[in-house]
C-alpha positions in Angstrom: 0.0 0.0 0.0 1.2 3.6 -0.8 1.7 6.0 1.5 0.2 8.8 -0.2 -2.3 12.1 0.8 -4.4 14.5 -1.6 -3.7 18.2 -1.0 -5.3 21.2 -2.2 -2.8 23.7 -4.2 -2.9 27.2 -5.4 -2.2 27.2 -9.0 1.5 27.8 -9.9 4.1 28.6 -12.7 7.1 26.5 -13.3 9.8 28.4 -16.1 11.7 25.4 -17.4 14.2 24.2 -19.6 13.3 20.8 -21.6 13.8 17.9 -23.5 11.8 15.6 -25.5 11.2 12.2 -24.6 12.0 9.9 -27.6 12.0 6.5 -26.2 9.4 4.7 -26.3 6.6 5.2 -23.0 7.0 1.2 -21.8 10.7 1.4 -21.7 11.6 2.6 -18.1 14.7 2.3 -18.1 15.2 4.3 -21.8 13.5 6.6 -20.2 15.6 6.7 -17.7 18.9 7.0 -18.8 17.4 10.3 -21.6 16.5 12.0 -18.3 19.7 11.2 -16.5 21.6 12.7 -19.4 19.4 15.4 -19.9 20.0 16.6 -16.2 23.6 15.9 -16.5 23.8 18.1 -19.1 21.6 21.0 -17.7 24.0 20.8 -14.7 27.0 20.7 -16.0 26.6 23.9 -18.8 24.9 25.8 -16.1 21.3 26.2 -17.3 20.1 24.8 -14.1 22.1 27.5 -12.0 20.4 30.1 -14.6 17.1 28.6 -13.5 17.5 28.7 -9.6 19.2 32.2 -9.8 15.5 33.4 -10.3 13.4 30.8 -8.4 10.8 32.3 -5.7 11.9 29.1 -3.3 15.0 26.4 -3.3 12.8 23.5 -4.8 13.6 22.1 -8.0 10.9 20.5 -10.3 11.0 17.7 -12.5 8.4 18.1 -14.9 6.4 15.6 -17.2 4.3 16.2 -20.0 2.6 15.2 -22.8 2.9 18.5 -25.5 1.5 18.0 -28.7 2.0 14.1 -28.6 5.3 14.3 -27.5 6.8 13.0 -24.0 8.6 15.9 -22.7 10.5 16.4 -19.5 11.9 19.6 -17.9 14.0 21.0 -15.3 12.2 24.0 -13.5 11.3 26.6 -10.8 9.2 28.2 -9.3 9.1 31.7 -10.6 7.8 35.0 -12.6 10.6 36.0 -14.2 11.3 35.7 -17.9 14.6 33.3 -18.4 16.8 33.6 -21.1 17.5 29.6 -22.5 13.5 28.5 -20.6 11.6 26.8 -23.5 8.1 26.0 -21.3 5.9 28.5 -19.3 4.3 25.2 -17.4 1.3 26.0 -15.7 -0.2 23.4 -12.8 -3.7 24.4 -11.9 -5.8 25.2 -8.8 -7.0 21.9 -7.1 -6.6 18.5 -5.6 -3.2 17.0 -6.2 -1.9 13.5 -5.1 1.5 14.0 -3.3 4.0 11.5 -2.8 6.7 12.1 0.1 9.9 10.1 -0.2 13.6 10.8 -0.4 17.0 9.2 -1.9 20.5 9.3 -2.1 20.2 11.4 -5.8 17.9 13.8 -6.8 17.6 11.9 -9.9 16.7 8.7 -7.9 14.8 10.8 -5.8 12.5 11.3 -8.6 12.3 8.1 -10.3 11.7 6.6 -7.0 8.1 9.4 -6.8 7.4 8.7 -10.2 7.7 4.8 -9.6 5.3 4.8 -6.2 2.7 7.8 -7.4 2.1 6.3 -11.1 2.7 2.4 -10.2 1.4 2.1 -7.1 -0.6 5.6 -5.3 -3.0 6.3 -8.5 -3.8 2.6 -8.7 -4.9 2.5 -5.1 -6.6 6.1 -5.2 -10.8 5.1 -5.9 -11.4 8.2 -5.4 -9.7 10.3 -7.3 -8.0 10.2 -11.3 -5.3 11.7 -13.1 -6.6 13.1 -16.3 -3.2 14.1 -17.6 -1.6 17.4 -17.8 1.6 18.2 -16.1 2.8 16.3 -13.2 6.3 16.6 -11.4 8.7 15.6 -8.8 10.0 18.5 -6.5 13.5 18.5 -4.8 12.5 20.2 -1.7 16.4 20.1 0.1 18.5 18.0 1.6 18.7 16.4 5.4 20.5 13.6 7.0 22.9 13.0 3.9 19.5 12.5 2.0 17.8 14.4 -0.7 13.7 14.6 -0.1 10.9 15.7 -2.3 7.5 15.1 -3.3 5.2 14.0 -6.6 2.4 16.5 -7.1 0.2 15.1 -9.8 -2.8 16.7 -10.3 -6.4 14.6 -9.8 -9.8 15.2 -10.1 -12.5 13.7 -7.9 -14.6 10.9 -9.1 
């Protein structure tokens, strides 16, 4: 059984930087390895530090979605602020949201681990509630006890 809760959220803008998806949906661990190297990249050319100079908070978001039948995936923050290199304006909407608490060792395995447990295991259980797409993502809230700890916020409707 998950350990999940459904929260109500304010709507909110994420500015991020992405990459499309090109491997097909069922392969996880494609999947995996495009995001890994997308990040790796992000970080390493500074695009990420671009991003967080101008973020409202310290929490990172790793955001999926489907745009124009295309898997895409983007590193973001939360903020108002036009940034040079973003290519989304994401926004998540008012509402009930399914959050997933966990943390890891990575941020990367941080949010494979909330995608994992929200998508294969919290929807599933959740009767009362669906996801009827739109963006979801994993958020890298900080860091505690050697550990890095986030949520999944993916946004439900009631049934």
């Amino acid at each position: 059984m998950a350990d999940y809760t459904l929260e109500e959220k304010e709507s909110f803008t994420v500015v991020g930087i992405g990459t499309e998806l090109k491997s097909d949906y069922r392969d996880f661990a494609a999947i995996n390895k495009e995001k890994a190297d997308f990040w790796s990249d992000v970080k390493e050319d500074g695009r990420l530090d671009a991003l967080k100079s101008v973020a409202k908070n310290d929490y990172i978001f790793t955001v999926n979605e489907a745009v124009n039948n295309k898997m895409m995936h983007y590193a973001g923050v939360m903020t108002e602020e036009t940034v040079p290199n973003a290519t989304r304006i994401i926004q998540f909407p008012k509402g009930a949201y399914l959050v997933v608490k966990g943390e890891a060792e990575t941020d990367i395995e941080l949010s494979t681990m909330l995608t994992g447990i929200a998508f294969g295991q919290a929807l599933p259980e959740a009767k009362d509630v669906a996801y009827v797409g739109g963006p979801n993502t994993a958020v890298e809230m900080g860091r505690r006890n050697g550990l890095v700890y986030g949520e999944m916020w993916i946004p439900v409707v009631r049934k």
